[in-house]
N, C-alpha and C positions, 0 to 999 in steps of 0.2 A: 293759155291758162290751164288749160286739162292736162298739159302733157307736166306743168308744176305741180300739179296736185297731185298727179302721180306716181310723179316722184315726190316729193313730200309723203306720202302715203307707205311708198315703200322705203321711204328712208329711216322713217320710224318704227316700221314695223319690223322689219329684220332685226333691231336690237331687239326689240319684245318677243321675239320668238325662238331668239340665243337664251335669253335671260330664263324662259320658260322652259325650256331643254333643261338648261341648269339645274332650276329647282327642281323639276323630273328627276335627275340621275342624282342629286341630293337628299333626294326623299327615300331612290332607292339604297342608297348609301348608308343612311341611318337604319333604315330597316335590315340590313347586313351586322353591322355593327349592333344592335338592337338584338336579333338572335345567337350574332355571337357573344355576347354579355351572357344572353342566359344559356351558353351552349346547346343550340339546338343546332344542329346540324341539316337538319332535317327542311328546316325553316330559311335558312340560307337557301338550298337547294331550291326553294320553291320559286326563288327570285333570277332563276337562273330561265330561259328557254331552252326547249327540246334539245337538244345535245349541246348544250353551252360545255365550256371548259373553261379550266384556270391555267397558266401557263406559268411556273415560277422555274430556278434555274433547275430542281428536279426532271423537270419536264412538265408534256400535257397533265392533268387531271381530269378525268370526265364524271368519276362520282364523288361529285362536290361535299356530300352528306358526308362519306368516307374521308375524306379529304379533311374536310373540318373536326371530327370525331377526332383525326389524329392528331391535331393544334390540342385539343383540347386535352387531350390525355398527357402531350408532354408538358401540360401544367398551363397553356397560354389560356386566360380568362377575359380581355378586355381587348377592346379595339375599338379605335381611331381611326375614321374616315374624312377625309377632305377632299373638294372636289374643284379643284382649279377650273377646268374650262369645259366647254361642252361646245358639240356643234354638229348639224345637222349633215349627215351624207345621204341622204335623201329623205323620201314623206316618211316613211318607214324605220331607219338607220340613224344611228345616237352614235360619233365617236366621245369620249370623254377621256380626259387624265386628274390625277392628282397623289395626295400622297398618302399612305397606312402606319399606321403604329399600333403593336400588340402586344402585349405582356402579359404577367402572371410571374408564377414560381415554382421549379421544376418541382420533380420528388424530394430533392435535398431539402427545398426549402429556400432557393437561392433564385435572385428576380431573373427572369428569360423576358428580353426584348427581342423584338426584330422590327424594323422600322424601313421603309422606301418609299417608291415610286408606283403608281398603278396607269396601264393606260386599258380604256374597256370598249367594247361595241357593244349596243344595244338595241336588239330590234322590238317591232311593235307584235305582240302575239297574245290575239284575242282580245285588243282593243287594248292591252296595258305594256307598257317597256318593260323588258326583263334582258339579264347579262346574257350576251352571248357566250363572250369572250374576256375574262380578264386575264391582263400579263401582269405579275407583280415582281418588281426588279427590287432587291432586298439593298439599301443604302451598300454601299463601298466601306470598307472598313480602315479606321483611320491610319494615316499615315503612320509607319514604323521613324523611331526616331534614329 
């Protein structure tokens, strides 16, 4: 009977504790999106831990505030975060994916999208989740006809 309750116990519990990860890197998602709305650069960076980076096809980026300053200046103003899955690689360690959309309108005046893929890790630093690492793979450009 112990050994059912158990299991019962941790068979329910591991989905509640995915589900909880989720909203975690969901919440840190919005708040990404949230200062990149009001371009702060600054404000992203803070959601980041100690030498977090962004990886996109340019390469590494390690100051993120830099990073962002220069989305913002070629006109991008608005971002879309979604976060498909989450999952725990240890007490500490957050992997997650899902997908980005960001726009605006360059100097002309004419709309700049870029839209894709993200996958992130996140560690626990100073009792809160923050990005270590996000890769962001920009969609494939559609088929020539």
């Amino acid at each position: 009977m112990s050994y059912v309750l158990c299991f019962l116990l941790a068979a329910f519990a591991a989905p509640a504790a995915a589900t909880d990860l989720k909203q975690e890197v969901e919440k840190i998602g919005s708040a990404v999106a949230e200062n990149f709305n009001k371009q702060d650069g600054a404000g992203i960076a803070a959601l980041y831990a100690a030498g977090g980076a962004l990886v996109n096809p340019a390469g590494p980026h390690t100051n993120i505030a830099e990073f962002y300053q220069g989305l913002f200046k070629a006109g991008f103003n608005h971002e879309e975060i979604a976060v498909d899955q989450a999952w725990p690689l240890g007490s500490d360690t957050v992997l997650a994916l899902g997908e980005y959309r960001i726009t605006g309108k360059n100097q002309s005046g004419q709309a700049v999208e870029l839209a894709g893929r993200w996958t992130a890790v996140y560690l626990r630093e100073g009792g809160k989740l923050k990005i270590r690492m996000v890769s962001a793979i920009p969609n494939a450009p559609p088929p020539k006809d």
